[in-house]
N, C-alpha and C positions, 0 to 999 in steps of 0.2 A: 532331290537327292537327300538322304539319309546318313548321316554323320554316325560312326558308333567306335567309342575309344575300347580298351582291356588292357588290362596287365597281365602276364603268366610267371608264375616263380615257380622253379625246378630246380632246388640247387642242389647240389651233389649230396647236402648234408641234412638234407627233407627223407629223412631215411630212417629206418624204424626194424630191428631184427625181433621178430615174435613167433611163438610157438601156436601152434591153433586146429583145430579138425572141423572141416563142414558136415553139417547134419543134412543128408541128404532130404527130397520131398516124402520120399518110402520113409522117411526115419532110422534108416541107416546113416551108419556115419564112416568118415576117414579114419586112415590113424593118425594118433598126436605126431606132428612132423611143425616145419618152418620155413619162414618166406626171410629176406632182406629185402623187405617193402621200399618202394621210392615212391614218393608223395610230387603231383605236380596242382597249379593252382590255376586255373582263369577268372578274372574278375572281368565284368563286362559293366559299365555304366559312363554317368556322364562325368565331366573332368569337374573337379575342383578346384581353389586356391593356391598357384602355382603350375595350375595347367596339367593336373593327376588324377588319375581313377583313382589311386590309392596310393601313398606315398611310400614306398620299398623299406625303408626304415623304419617303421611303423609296422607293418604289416609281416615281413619276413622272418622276425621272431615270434611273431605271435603261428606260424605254422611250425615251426621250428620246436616249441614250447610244445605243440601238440604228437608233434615226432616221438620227442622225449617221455613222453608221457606212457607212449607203447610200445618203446623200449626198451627190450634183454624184458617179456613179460611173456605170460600165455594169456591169451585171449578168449573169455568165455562170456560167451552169448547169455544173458537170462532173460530171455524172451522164447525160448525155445521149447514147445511142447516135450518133443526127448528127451530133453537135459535137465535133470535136479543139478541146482545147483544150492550148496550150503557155507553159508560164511562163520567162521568161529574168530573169535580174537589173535589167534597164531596162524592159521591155514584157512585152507577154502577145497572144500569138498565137492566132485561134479559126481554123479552117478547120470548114464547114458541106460534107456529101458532096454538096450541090450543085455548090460552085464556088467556091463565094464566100471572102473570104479578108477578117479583119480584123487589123488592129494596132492595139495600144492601149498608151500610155507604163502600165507596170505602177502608178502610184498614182494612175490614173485608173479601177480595173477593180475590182472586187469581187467574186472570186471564191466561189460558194457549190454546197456540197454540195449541188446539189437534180437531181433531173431536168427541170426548166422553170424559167422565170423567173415564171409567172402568179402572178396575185394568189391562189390557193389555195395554191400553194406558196412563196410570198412569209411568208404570215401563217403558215403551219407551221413557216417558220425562226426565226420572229420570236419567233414563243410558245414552241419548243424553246430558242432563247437565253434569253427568260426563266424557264423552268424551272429554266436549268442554274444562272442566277445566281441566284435566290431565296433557298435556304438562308443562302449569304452575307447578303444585302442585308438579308431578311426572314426572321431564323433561327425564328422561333415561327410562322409564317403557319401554317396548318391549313388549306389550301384542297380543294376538291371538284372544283373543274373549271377553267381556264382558256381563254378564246375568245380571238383576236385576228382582227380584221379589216382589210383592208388594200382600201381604196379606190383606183381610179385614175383615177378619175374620177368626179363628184357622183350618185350612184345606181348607182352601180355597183362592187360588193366583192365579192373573195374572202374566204372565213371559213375556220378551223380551230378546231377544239375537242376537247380532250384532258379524258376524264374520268379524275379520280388514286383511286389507293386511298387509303380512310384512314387 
């Protein structure tokens, strides 16, 4: 028999309200519209000091911090063949090779390395942010896997999951 501990945090306050449009595979795209994201977490690995995958104190701000981060924001993908996207000192400029043409006062805009804005690559940013903080946050953690899922609606989520070495 095979032993396997996790934690999941879901808290009501793992929430994120952000403006955004998906760039289809055709290279069409949506229109600018918006989700109230809810953020959930699993962490899968062995217990540590205390008898914790990861200790809820420690860990449940540091998702929290990443909530806030893409919140009241619009979210532009720059990894997108479609999408120019342009940064000035004040605003942030996208142009879509359809036509269309947005401006955004730049600390209104949350620029991410993704190639889409969708809820699967939403939760892959989220969980590679918390990979990158862990060590920090949670220097002894011994994890196995991390999920995160990013909801945009009641039943409906993107997921990512990253299995680690041990």
């Amino acid at each position: 028999m095979r032993e396997q501990f996790s934690i999941r945090v879901y808290k009501e306050y793992f929430n994120f309200g952000s403006a955004h449009f998906l760039i289809f595979g055709d290279g069409t795209r949506e229109e600018l519209h918006g989700h109230n994201y809810r953020v959930r977490v699993e962490a899968r690995g062995e217990t540590i000091a205390g008898d914790l995958v990861l200790d809820f104190i420690q860990f449940k701000p540091l998702v929290k911090g990443l909530c806030d981060e893409l919140d009241h924001r619009t979210l532009l993908p720059l990894e997108n063949p479609h999408l120019e996207v342009t940064v000035g000192e004040d605003r942030v400029e996208a142009q879509h090779e359809d036509g269309s043409w947005f401006c955004f006062p730049r600390r209104d805009v949350c620029l991410l390395a993704l190639p889409n804005t969708s809820t699967e690559m939403l939760a892959r940013y989220i969980c590679q942010r918390i990979l990158a903080a862990l060590p920090a946050r949670c220097p002894d953690a011994q994890l196995r896997s991390l999920e995160v899922e990013v909801e945009e609606s009641p039943g409906q989520c993107g997921a990512y999951r990253v299995e680690l070495d041990g």
